[in-house]
PyMOL Python script that loads the backbone (N, CA, C, O; Angstrom):
from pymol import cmd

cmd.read_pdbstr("""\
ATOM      1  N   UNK A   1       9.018 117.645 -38.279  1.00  0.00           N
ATOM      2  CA  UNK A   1       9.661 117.849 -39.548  1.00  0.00           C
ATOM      3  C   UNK A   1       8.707 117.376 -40.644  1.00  0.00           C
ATOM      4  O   UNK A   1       8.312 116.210 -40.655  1.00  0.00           O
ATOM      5  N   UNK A   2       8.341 118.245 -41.543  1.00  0.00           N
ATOM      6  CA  UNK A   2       7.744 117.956 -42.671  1.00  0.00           C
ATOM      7  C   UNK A   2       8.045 117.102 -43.853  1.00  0.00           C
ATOM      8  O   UNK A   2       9.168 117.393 -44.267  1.00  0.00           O
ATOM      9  N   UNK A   3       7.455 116.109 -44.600  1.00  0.00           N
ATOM     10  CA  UNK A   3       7.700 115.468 -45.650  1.00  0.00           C
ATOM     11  C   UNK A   3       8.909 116.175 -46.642  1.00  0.00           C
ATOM     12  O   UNK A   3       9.810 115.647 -47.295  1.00  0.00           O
ATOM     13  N   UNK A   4       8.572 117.409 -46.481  1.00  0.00           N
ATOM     14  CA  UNK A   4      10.074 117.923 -47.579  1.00  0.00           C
ATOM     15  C   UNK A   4      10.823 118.030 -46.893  1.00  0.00           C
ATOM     16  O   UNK A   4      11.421 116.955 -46.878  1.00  0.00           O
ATOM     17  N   UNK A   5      11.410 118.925 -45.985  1.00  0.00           N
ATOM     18  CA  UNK A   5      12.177 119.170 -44.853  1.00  0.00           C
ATOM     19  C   UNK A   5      12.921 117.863 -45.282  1.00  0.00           C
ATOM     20  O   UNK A   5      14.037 117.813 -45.799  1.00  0.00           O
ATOM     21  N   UNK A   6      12.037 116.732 -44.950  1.00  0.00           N
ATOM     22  CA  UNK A   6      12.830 115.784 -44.675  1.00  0.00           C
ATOM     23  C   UNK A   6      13.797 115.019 -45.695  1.00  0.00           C
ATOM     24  O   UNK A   6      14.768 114.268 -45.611  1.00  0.00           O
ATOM     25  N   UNK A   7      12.945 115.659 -46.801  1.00  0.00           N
ATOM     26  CA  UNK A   7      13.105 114.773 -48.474  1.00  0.00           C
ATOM     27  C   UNK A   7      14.542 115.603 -48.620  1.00  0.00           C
ATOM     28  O   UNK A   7      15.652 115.079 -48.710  1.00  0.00           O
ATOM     29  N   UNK A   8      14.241 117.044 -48.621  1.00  0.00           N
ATOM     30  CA  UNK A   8      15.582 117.847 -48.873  1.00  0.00           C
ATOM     31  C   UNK A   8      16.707 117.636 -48.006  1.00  0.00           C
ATOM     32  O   UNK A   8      17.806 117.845 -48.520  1.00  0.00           O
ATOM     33  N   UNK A   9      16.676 117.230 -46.681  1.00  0.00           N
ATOM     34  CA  UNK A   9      17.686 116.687 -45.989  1.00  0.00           C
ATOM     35  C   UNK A   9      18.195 115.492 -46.679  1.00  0.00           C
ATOM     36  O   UNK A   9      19.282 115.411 -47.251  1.00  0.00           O
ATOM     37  N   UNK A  10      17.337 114.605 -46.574  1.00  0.00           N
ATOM     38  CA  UNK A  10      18.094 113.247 -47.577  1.00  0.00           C
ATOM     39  C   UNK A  10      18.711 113.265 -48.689  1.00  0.00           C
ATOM     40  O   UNK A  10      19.536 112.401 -48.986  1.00  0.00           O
ATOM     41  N   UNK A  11      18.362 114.352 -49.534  1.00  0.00           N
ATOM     42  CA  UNK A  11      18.613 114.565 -50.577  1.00  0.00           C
ATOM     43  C   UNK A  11      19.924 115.099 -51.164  1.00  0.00           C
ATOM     44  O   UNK A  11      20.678 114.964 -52.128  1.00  0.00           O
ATOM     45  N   UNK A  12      19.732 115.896 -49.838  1.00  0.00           N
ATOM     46  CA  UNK A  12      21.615 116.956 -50.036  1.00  0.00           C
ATOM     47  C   UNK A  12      22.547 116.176 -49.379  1.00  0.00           C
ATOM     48  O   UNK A  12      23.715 116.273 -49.755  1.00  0.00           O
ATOM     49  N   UNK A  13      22.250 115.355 -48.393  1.00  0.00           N
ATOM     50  CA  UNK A  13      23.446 114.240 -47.972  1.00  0.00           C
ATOM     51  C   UNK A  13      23.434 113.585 -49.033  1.00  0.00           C
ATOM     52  O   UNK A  13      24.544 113.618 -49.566  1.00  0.00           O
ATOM     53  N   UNK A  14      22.428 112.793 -49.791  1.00  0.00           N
ATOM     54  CA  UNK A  14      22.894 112.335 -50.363  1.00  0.00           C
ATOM     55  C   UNK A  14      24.093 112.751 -51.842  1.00  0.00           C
ATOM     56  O   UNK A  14      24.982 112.044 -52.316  1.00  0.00           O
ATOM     57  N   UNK A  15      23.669 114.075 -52.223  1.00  0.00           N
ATOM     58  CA  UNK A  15      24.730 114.638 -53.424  1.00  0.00           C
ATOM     59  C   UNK A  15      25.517 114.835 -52.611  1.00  0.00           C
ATOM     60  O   UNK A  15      26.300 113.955 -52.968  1.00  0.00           O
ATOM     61  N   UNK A  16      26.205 115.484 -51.386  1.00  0.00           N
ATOM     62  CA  UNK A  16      27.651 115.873 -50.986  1.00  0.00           C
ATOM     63  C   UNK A  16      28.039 114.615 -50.640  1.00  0.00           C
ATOM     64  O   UNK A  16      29.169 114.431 -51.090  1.00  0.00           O
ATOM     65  N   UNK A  17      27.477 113.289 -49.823  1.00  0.00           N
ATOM     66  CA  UNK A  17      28.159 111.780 -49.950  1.00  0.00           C
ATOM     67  C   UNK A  17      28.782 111.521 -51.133  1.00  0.00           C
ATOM     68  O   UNK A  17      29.947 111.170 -50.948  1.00  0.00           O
ATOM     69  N   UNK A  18      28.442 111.559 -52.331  1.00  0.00           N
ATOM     70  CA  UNK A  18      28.299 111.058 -53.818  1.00  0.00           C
ATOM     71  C   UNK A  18      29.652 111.602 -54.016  1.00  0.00           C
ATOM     72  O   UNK A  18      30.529 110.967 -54.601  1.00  0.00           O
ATOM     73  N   UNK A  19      29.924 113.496 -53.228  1.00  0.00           N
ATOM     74  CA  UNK A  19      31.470 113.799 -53.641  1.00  0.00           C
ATOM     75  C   UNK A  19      31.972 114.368 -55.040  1.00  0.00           C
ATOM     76  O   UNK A  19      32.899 114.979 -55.573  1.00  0.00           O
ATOM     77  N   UNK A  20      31.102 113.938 -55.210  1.00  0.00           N
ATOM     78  CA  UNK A  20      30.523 114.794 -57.092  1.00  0.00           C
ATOM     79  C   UNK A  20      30.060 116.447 -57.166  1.00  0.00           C
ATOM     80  O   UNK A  20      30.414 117.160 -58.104  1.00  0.00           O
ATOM     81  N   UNK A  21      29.203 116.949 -56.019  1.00  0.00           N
ATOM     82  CA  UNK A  21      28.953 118.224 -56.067  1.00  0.00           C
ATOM     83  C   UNK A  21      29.277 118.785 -54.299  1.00  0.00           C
ATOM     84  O   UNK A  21      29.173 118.023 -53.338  1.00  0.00           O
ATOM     85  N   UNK A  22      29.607 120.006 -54.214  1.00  0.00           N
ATOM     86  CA  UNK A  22      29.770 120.880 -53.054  1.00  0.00           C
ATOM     87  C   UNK A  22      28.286 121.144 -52.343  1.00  0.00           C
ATOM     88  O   UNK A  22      27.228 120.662 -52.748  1.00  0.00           O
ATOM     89  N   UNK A  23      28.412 121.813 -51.463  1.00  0.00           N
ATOM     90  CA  UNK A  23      27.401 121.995 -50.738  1.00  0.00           C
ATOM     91  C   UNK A  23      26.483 122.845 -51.435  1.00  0.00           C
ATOM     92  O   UNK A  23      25.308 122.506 -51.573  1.00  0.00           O
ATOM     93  N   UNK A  24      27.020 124.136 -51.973  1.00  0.00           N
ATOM     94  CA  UNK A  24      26.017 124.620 -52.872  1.00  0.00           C
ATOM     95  C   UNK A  24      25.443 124.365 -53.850  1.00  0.00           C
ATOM     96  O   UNK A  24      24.368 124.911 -54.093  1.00  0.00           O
ATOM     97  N   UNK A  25      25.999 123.466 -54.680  1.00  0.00           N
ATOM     98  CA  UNK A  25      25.668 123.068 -56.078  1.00  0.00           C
ATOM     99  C   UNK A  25      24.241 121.537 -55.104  1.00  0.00           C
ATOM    100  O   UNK A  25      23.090 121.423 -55.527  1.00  0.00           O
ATOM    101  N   UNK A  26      24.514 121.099 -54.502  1.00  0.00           N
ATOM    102  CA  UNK A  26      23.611 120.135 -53.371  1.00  0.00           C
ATOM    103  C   UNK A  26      22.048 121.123 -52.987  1.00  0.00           C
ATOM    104  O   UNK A  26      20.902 120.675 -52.938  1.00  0.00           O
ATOM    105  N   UNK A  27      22.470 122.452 -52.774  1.00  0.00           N
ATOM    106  CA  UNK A  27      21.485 123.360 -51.914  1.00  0.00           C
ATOM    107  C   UNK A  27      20.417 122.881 -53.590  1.00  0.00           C
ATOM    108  O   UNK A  27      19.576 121.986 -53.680  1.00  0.00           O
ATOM    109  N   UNK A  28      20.884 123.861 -54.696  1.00  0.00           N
ATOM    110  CA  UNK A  28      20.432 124.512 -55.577  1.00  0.00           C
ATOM    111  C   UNK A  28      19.513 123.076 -56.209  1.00  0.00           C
ATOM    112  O   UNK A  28      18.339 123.103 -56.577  1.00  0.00           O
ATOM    113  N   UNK A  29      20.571 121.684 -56.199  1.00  0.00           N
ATOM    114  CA  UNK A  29      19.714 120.678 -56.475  1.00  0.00           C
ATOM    115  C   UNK A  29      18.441 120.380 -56.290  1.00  0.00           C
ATOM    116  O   UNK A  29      17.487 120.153 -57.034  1.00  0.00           O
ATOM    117  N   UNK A  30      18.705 120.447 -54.582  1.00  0.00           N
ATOM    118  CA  UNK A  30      17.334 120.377 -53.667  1.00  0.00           C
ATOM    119  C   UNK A  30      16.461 121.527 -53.864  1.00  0.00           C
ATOM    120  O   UNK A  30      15.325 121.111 -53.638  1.00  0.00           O
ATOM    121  N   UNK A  31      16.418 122.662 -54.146  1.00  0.00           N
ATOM    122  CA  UNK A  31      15.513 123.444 -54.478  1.00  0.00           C
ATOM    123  C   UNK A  31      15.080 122.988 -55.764  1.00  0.00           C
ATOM    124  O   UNK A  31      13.952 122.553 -55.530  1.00  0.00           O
ATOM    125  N   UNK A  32      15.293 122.841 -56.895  1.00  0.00           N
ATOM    126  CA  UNK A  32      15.075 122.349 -58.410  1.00  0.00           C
ATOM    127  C   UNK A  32      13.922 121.391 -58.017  1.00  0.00           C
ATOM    128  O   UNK A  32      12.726 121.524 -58.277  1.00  0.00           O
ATOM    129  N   UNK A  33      14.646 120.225 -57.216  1.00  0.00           N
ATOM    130  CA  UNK A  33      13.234 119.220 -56.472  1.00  0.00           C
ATOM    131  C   UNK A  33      12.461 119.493 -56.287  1.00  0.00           C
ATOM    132  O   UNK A  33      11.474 119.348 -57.009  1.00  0.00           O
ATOM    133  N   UNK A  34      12.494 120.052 -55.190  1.00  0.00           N
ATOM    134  CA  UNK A  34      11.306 120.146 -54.188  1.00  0.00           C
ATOM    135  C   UNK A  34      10.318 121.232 -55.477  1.00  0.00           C
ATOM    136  O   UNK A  34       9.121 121.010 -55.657  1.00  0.00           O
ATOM    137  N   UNK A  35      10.824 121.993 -56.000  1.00  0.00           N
ATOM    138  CA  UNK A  35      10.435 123.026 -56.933  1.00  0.00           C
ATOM    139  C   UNK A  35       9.228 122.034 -58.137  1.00  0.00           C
ATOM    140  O   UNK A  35       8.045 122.095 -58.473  1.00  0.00           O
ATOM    141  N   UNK A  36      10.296 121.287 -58.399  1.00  0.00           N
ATOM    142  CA  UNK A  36       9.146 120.169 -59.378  1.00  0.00           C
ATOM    143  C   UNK A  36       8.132 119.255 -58.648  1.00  0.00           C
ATOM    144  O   UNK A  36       7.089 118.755 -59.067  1.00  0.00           O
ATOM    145  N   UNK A  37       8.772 119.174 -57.358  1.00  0.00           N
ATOM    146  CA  UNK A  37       7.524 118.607 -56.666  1.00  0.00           C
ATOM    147  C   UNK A  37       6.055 119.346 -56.446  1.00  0.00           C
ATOM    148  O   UNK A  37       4.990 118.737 -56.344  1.00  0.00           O
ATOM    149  N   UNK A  38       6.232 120.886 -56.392  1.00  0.00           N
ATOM    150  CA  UNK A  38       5.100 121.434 -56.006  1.00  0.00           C
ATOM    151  C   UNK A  38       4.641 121.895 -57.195  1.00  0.00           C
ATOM    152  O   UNK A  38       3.618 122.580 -57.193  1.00  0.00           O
ATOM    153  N   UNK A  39       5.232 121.638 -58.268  1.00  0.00           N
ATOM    154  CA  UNK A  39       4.537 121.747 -59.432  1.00  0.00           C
ATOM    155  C   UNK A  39       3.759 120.282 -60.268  1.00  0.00           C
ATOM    156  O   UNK A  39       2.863 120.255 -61.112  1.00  0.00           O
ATOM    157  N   UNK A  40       4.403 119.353 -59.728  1.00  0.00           N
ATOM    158  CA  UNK A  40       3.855 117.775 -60.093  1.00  0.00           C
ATOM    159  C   UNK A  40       3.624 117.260 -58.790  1.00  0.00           C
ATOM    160  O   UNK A  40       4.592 116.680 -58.297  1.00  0.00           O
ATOM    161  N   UNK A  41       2.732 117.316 -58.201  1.00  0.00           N
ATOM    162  CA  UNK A  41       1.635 116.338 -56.733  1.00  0.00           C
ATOM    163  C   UNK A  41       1.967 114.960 -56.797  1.00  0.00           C
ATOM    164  O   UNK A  41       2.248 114.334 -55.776  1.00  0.00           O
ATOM    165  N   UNK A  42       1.953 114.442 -57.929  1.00  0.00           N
ATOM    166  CA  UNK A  42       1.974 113.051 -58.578  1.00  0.00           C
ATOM    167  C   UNK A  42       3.435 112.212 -58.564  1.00  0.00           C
ATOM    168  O   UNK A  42       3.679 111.005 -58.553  1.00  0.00           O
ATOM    169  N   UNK A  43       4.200 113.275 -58.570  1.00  0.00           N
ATOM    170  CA  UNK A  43       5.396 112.894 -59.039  1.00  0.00           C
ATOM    171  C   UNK A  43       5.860 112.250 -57.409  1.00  0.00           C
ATOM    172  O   UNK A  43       5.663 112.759 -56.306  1.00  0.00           O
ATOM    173  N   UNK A  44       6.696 110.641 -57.856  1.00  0.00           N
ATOM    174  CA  UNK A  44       7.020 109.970 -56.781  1.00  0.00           C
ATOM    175  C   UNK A  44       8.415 110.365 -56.061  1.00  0.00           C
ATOM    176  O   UNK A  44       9.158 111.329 -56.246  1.00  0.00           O
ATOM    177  N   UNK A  45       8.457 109.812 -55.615  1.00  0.00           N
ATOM    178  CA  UNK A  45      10.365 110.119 -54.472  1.00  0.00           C
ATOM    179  C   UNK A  45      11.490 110.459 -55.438  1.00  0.00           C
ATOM    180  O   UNK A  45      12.226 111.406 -55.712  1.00  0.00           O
ATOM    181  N   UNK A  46      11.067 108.244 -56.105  1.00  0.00           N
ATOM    182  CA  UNK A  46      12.108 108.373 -56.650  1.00  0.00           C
ATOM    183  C   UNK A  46      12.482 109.525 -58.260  1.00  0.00           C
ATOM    184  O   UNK A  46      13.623 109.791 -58.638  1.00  0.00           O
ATOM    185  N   UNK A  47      11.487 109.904 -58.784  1.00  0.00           N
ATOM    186  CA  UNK A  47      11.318 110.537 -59.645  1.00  0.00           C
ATOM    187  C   UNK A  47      11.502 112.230 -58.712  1.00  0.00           C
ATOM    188  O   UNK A  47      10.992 113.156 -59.343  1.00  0.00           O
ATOM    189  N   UNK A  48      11.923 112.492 -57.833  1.00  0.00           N
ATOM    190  CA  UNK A  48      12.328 114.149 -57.238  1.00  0.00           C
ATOM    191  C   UNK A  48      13.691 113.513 -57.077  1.00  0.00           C
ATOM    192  O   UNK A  48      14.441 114.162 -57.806  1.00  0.00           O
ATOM    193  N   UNK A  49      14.441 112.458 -56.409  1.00  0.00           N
ATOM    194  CA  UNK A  49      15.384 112.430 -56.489  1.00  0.00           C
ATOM    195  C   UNK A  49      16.354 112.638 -57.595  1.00  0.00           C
ATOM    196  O   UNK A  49      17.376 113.324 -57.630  1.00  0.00           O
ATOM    197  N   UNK A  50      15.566 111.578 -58.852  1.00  0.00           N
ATOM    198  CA  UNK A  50      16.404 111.376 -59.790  1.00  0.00           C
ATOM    199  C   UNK A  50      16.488 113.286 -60.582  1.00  0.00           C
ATOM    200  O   UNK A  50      17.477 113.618 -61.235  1.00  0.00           O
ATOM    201  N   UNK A  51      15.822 113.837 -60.447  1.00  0.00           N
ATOM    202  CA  UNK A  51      15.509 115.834 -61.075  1.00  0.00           C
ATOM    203  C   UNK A  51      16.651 116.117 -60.457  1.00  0.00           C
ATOM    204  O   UNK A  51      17.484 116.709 -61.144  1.00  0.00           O
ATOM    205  N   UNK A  52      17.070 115.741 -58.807  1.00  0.00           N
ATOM    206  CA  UNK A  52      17.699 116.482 -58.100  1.00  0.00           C
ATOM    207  C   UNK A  52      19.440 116.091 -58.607  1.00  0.00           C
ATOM    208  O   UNK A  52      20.460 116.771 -58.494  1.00  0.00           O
ATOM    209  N   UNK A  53      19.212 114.660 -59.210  1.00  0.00           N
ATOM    210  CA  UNK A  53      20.348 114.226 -59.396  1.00  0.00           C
ATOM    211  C   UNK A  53      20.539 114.903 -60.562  1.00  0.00           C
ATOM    212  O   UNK A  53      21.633 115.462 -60.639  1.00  0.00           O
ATOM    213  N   UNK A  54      19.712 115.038 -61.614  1.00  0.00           N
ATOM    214  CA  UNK A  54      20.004 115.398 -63.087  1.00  0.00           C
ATOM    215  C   UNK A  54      20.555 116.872 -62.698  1.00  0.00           C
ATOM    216  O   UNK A  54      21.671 117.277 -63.026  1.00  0.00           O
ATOM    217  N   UNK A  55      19.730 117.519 -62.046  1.00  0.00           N
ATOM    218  CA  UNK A  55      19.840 118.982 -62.238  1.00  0.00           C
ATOM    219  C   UNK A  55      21.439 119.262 -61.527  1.00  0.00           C
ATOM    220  O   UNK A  55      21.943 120.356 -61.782  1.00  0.00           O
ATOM    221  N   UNK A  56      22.192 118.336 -60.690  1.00  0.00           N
ATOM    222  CA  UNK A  56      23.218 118.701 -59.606  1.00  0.00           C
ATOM    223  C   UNK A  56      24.726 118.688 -61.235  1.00  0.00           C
ATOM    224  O   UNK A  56      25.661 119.418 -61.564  1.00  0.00           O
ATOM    225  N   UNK A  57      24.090 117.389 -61.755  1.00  0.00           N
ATOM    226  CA  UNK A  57      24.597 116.648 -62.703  1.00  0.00           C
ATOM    227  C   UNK A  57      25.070 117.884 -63.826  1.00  0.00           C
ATOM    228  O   UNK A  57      26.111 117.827 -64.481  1.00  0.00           O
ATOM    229  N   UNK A  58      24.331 118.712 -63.875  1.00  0.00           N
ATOM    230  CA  UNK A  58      24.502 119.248 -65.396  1.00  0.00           C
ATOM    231  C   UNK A  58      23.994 120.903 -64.944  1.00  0.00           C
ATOM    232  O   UNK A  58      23.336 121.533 -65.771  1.00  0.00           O
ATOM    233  N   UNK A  59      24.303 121.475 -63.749  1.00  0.00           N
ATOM    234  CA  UNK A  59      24.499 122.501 -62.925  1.00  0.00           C
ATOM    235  C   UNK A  59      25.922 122.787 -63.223  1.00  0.00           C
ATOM    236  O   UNK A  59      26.796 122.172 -62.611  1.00  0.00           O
ATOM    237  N   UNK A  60      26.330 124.010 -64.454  1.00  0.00           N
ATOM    238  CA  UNK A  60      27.392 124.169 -64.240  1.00  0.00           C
ATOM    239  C   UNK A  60      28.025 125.787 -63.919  1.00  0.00           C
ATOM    240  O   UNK A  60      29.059 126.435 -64.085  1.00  0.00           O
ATOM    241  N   UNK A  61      26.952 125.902 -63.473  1.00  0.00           N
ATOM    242  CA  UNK A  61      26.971 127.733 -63.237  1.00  0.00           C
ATOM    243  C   UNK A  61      28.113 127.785 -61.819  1.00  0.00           C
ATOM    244  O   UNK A  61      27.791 127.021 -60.909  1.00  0.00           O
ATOM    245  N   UNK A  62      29.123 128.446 -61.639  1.00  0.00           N
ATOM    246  CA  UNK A  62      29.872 128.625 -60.377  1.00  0.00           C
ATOM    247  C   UNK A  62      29.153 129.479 -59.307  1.00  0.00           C
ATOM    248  O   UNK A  62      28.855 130.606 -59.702  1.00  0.00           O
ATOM    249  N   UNK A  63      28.852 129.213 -58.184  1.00  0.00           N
ATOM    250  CA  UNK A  63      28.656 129.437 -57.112  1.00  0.00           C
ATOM    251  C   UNK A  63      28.744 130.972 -56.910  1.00  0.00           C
ATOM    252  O   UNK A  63      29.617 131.718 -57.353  1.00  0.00           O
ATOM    253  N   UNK A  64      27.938 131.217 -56.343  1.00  0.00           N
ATOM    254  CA  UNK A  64      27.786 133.069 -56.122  1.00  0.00           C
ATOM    255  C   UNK A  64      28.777 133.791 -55.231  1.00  0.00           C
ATOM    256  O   UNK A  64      28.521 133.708 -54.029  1.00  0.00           O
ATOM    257  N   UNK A  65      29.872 134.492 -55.573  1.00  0.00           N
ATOM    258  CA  UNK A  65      30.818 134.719 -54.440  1.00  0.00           C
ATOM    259  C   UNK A  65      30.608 135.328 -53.469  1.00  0.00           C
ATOM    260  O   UNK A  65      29.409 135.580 -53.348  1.00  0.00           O
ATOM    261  N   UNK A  66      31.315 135.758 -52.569  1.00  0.00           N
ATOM    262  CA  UNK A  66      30.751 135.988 -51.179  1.00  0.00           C
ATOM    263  C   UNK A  66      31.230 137.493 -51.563  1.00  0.00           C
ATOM    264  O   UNK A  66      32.307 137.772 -52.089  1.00  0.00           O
ATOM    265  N   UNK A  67      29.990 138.595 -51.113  1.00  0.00           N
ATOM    266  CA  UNK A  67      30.254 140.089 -50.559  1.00  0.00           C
ATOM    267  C   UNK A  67      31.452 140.436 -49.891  1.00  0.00           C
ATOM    268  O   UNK A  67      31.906 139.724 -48.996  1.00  0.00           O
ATOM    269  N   UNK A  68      32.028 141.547 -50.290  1.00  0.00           N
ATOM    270  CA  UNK A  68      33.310 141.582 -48.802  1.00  0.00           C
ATOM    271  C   UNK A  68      32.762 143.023 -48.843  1.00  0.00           C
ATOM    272  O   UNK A  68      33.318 143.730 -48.003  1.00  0.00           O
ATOM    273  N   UNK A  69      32.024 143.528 -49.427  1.00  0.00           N
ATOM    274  CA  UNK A  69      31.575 145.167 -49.071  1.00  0.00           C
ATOM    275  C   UNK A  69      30.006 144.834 -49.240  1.00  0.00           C
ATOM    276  O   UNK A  69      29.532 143.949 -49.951  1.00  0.00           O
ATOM    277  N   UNK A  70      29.116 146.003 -48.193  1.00  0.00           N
ATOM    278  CA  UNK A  70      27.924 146.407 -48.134  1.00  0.00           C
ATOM    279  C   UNK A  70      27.762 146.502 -49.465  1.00  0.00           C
ATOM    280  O   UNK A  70      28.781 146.700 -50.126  1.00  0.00           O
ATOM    281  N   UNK A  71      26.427 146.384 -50.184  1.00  0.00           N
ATOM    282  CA  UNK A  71      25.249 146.804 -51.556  1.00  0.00           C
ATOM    283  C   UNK A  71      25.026 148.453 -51.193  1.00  0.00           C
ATOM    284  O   UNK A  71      24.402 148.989 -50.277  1.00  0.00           O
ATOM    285  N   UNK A  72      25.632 148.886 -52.060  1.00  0.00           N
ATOM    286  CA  UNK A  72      25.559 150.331 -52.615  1.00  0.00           C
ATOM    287  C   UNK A  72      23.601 150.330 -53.222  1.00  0.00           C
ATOM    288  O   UNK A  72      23.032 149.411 -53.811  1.00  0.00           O
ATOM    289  N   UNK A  73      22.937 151.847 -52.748  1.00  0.00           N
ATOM    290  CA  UNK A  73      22.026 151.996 -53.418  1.00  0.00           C
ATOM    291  C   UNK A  73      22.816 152.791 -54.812  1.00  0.00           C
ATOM    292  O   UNK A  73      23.847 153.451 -54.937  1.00  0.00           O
ATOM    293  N   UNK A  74      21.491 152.232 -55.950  1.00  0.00           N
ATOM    294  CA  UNK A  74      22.246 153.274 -57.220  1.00  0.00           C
ATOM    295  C   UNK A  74      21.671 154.218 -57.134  1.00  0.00           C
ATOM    296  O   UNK A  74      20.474 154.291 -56.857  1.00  0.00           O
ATOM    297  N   UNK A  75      22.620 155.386 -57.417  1.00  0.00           N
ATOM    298  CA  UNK A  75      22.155 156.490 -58.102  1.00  0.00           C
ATOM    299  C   UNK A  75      22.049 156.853 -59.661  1.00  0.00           C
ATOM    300  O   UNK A  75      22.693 156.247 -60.517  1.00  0.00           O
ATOM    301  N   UNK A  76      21.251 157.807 -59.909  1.00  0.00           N
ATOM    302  CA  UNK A  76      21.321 158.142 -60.941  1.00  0.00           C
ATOM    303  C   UNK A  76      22.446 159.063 -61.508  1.00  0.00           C
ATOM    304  O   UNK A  76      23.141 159.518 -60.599  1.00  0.00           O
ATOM    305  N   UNK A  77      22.879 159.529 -62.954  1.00  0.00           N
ATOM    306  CA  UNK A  77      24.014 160.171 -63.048  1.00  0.00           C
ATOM    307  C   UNK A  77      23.592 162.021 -62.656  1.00  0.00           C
ATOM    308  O   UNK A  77      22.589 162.510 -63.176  1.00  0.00           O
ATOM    309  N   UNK A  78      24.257 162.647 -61.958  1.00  0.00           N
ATOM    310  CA  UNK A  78      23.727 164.200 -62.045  1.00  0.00           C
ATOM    311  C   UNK A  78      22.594 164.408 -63.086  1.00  0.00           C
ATOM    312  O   UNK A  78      21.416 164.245 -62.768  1.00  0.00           O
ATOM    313  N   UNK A  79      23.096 164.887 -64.731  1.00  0.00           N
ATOM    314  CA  UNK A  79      22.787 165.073 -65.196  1.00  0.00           C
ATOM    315  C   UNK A  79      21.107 164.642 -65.890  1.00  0.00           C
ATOM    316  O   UNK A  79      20.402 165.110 -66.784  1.00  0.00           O
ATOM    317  N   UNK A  80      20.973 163.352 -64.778  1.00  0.00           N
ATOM    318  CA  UNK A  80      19.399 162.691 -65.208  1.00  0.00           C
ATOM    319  C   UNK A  80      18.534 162.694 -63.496  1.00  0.00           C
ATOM    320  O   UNK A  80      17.590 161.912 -63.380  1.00  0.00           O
ATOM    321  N   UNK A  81      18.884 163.507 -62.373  1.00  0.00           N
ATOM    322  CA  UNK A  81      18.656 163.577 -61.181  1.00  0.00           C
ATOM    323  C   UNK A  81      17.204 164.820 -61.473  1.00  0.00           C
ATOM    324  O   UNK A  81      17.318 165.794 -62.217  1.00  0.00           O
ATOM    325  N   UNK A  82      16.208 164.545 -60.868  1.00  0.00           N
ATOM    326  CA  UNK A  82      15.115 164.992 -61.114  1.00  0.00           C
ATOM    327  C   UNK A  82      15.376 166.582 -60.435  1.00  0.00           C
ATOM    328  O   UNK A  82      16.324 166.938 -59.735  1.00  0.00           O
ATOM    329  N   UNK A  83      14.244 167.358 -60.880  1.00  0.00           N
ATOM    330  CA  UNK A  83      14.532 169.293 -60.283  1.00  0.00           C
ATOM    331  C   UNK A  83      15.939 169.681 -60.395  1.00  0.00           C
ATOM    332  O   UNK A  83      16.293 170.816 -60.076  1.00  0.00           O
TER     333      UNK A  83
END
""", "prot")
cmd.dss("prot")
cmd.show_as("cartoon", "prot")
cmd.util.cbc("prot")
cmd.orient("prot")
């Protein structure tokens, strides 16, 4: 298991322990992290944790609902259908 692997595991137990955010709003945290991590080398633990906390913190977008039908390709309308 890799240094992130591992960081993002700790990380999302730790927001769904806390009881404050769901599992997804936890996922999206840990990506934000790890995200600033590979953009700052420098940047320490506790400074990805605390991003992961801010960002879970003030994440208020609702959760993507779940499909209950297949993704349609689009078409175009007749009237703009090529030949």
């Amino acid at each position: 298991m890799s240094l992130d692997e591992f960081l993002a595991k700790q990380i999302r137990a730790m927001l769904v322990a806390s009881g404050k955010v769901d599992e997804n709003q936890a996922n999206a945290a840990v990506t934000f992290a790890l995200e600033y991590r590979r953009t700052n080398p420098n940047a320490t633990t506790e400074q990805v944790i605390n991003k992961a906390k801010f960002y879970a913190k003030r994440n208020n977008r609702p959760a993507t609902p779940e499909r209950t039908e297949p993704i349609k390709k689009a078409r175009l309308p007749a009237w703009r259908q090529p030949g």
